[in-house]
C-alpha positions as CSV (number, residue, x, y, z in Angstrom):
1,X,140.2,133.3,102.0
2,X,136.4,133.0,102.3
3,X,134.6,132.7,99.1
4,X,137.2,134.9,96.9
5,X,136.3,134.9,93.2
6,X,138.2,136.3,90.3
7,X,138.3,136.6,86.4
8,X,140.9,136.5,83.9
9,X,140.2,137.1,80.1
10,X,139.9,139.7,77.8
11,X,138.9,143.0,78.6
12,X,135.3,142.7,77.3
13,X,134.8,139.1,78.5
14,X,135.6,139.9,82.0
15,X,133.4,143.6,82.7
16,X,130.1,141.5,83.6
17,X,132.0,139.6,86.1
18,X,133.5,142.5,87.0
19,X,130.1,144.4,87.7
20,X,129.0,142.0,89.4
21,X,132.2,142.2,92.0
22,X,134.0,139.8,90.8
23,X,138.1,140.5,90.7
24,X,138.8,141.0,87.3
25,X,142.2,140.8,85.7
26,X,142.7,141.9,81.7
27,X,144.8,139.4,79.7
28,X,145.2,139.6,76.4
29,X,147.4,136.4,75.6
30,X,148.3,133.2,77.4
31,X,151.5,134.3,78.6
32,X,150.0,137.2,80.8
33,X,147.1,135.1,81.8
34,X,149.8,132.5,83.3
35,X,151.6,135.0,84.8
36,X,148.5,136.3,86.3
37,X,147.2,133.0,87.9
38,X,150.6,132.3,89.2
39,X,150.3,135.4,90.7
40,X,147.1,135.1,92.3
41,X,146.5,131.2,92.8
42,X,146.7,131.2,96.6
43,X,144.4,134.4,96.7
44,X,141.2,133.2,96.0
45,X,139.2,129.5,95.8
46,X,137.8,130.3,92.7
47,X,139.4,131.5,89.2
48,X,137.3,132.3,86.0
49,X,139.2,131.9,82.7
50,X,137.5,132.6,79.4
51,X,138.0,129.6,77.4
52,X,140.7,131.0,74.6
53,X,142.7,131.1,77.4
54,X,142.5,128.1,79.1
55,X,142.6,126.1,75.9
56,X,146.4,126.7,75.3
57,X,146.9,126.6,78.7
58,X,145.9,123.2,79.7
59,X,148.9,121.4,80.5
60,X,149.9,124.6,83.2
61,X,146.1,124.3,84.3
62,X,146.7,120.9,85.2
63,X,148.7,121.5,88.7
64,X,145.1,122.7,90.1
65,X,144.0,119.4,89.9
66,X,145.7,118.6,93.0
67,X,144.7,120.9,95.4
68,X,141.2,122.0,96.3
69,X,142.1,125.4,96.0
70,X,141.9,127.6,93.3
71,X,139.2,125.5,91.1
72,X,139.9,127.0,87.7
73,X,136.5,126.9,85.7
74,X,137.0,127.6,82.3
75,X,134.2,129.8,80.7
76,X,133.1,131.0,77.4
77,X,134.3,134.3,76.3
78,X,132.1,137.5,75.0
79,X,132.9,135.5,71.8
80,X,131.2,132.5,72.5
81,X,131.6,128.9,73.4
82,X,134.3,126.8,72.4
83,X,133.1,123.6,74.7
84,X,136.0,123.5,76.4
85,X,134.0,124.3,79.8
86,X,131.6,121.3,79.0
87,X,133.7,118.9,78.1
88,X,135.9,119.3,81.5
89,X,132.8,119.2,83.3
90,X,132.1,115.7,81.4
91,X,135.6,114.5,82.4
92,X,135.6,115.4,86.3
93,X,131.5,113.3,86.8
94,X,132.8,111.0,84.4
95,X,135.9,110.0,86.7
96,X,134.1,111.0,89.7
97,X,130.5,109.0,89.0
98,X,131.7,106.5,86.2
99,X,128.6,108.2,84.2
100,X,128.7,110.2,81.5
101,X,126.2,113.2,83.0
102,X,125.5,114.6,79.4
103,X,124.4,111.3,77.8
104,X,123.3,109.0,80.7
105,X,124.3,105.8,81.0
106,X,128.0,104.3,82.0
107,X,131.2,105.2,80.7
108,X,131.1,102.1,78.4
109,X,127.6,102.7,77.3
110,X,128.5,106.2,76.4
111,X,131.9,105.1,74.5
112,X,129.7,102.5,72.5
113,X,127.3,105.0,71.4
114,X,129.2,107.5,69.9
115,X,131.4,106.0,68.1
């Protein structure tokens, strides 16, 4: 498994990635996109999932924490942004660097000023 990508999402959310050659799998609710990751996990190292997936899917995303393989990158769908992608970005350099990347500062800093 060198440097295998893939896509799950809706149909229109995942054509781009799938032009560019990107494996692209159609799911049109959570239950198929679970299926489809369980499915293809130990295929490839790294799994696009549009955002109004991942969302209700969080607590199932959470077992590929552990291992370094599959990272699952949520990513906005053709219907936009829901920040989910951001704010697990935030999270992992948070815990990682103690920072808060976005704001600057440290993690009690950043709690201080936005609350």
């Amino acid at each position: 498994m060198t440097g295998k990508m893939a896509i799950v999402g809706d149909g229109d959310s995942i054509m781009v990635f799938q032009a560019a050659g990107v494996t692209a799998f159609a799911a049109e609710n959570e239950k198929k996109a679970r299926d489809i990751l369980r499915k293809i996990a130990k295929d490839y190292e790294v799994i696009f999932l549009t955002e109004e997936l991942a969302r209700p899917l969080a607590d199932f995303l959470k077992r590929f924490d552990e291992a370094p393989y599959p990272v699952v990158l949520p990513i906005p769908s053709g219907k936009g942004s829901g920040g989910l992608g951001e704010e697990l970005v935030r999270g992992a350099a948070e815990r990682a660097l103690g920072i808060d990347i976005f704001f600057g500062g440290s993690r009690e800093t950043s709690e201080e000023t936005h609350q």
